[in-house]
TORMARDREN-857840 format. One record per residue (C-alpha): x, y, z; residue in three letters; residue number from 1. Coordinates in steps of 0.05 Angstrom, whole numbers, padded with zeros to 5 digits. Example, Ala and Ser with C-alpha at 12.3 -4.5 7.8 and 13.67 -1.06 7.14 Angstrom:
xx,yy,zz,rest,nr
00246,-00090,00156,Ala,1
00273,-00021,00143,Ser,2
//
This chain:
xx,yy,zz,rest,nr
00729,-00211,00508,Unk,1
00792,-00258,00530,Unk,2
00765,-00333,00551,Unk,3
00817,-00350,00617,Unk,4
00828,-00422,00624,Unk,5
00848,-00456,00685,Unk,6
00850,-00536,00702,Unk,7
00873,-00597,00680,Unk,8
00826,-00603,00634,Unk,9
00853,-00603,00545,Unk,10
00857,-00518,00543,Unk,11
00825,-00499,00482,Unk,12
00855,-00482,00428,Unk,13
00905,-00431,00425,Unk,14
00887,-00362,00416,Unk,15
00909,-00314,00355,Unk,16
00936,-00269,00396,Unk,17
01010,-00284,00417,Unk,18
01000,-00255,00480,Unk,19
00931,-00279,00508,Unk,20
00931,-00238,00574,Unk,21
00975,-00167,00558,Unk,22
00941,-00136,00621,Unk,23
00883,-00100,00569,Unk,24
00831,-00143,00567,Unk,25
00766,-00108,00597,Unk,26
00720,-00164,00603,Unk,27
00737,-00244,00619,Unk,28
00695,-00295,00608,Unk,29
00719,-00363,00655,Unk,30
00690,-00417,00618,Unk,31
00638,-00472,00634,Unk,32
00669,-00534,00679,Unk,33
00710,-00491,00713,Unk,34
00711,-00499,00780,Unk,35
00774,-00462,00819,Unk,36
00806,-00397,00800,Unk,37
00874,-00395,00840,Unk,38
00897,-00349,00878,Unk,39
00924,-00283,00850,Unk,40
00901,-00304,00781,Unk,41
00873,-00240,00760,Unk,42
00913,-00194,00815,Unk,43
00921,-00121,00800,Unk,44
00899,-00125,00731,Unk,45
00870,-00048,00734,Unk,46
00834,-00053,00666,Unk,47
00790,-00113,00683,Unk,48
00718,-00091,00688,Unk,49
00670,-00153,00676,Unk,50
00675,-00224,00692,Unk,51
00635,-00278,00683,Unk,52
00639,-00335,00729,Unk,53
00609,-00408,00708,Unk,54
00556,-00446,00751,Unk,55
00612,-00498,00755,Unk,56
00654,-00453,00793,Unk,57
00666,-00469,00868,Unk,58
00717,-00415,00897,Unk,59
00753,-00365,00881,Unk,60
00822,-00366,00908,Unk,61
00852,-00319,00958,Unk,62
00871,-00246,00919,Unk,63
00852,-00268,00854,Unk,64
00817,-00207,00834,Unk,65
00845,-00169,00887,Unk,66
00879,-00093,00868,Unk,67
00823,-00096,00809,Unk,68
00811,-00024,00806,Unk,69
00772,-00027,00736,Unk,70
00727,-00086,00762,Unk,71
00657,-00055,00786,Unk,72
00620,-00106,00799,Unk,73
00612,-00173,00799,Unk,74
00561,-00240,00809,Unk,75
00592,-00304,00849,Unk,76
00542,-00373,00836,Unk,77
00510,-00405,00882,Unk,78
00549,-00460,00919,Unk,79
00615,-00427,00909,Unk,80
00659,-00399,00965,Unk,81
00714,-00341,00963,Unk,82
00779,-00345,00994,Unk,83
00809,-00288,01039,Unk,84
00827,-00221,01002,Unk,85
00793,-00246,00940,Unk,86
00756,-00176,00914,Unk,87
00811,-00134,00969,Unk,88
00819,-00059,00943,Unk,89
00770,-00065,00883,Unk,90
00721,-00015,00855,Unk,91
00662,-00064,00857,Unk,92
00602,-00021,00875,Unk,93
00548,-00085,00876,Unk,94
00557,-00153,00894,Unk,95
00515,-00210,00889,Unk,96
00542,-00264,00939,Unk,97
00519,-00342,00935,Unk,98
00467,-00379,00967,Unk,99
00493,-00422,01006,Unk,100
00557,-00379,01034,Unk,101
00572,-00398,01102,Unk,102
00623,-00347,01113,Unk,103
00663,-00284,01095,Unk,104
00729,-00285,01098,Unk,105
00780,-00237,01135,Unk,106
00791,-00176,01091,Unk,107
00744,-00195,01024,Unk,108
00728,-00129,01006,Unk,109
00781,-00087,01047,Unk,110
00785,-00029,01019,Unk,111
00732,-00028,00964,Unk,112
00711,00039,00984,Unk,113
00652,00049,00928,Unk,114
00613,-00003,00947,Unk,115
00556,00006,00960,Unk,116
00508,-00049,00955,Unk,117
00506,-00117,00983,Unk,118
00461,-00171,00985,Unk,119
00482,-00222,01047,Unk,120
00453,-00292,01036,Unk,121
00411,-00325,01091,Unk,122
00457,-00378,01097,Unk,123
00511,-00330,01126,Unk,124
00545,-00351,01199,Unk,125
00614,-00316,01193,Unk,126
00639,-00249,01169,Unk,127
00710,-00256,01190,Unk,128
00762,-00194,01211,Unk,129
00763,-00138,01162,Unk,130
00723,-00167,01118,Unk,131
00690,-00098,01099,Unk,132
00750,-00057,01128,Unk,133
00746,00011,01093,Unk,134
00688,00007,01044,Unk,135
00671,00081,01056,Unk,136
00596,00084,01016,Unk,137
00576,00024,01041,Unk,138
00507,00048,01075,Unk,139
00460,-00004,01086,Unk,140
00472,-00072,01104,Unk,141
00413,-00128,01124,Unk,142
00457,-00186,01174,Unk,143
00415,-00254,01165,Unk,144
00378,-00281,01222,Unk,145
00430,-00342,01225,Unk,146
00492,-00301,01234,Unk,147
00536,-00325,01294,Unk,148
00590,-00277,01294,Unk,149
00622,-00222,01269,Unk,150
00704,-00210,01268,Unk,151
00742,-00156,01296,Unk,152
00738,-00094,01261,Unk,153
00695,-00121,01199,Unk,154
00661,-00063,01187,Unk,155
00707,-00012,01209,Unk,156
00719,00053,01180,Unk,157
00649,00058,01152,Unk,158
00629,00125,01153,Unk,159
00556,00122,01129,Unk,160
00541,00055,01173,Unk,161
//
């Protein structure tokens, strides 16, 4: 497991390997007190499968895990929002999102065409344009009671809708 560090926080110390990310690391752990994960941090890194994401965390920047075609799925903590394109073209095939969540934004999970479970928080008002573009088994989905509108074409091209 590789332990990513982002902030301005003291990094910890450095790691024994010369080459901390070589694009083969399987599972990341972000550490506690983290609280952003920039944008494209973790883009098309096709071996990641697991991450764990801190309580501290509080979004996830646009395309940072997006072209992740090892990562399958994947928990986001409460209180923490995701920028646009964040999980685009992934193989996640569960996804726990946040209490809290207010919105989803254009083209999250674009093209993520395996999954197929998703649990939408209660708190939900928004699911922007495209956000679910193209996820093919997607089969079910359960809109809250508090959800004001839906964007053009966010569920489009889902067959078993």
């Amino acid at each position: 497991m590789f332990r990513y560090f982002f902030g301005p926080e003291k990094p910890p110390p450095p790691p024994i390997d010369p080459k901390p990310w070589d694009g083969n690391h399987r599972l990341v752990e972000v550490p506690d007190g983290t609280t952003h994960i920039p944008r494209v941090a973790f883009y098309s890194k096709a071996c990641l499968q697991e991450v764990t994401l801190p309580s501290s965390l509080v979004y996830v920047g646009s395309s940072s895990f997006a072209n992740c075609s090892g990562l399958r799925s994947i928990t986001i903590p409460d209180g923490c929002s995701v920028g646009k394109y964040a999980f685009q073209h992934c193989d996640i095939r569960s996804i726990v999102l946040p209490a809290g969540l207010k919105e989803i934004r254009s083209g999250t999970f674009c093209g993520c065409y395996r999954l197929r479970k998703i649990r939408l928080p209660a708190s939900l008002e928004r699911i922007q344009q495209s956000a679910f573009l193209w996820c093919h088994d997607l089969n079910h989905i359960r809109l809250p009671d508090g959800l004001i509108s839906i964007g053009r074409s966010a569920f489009a091209y889902n067959n078993k809708l």
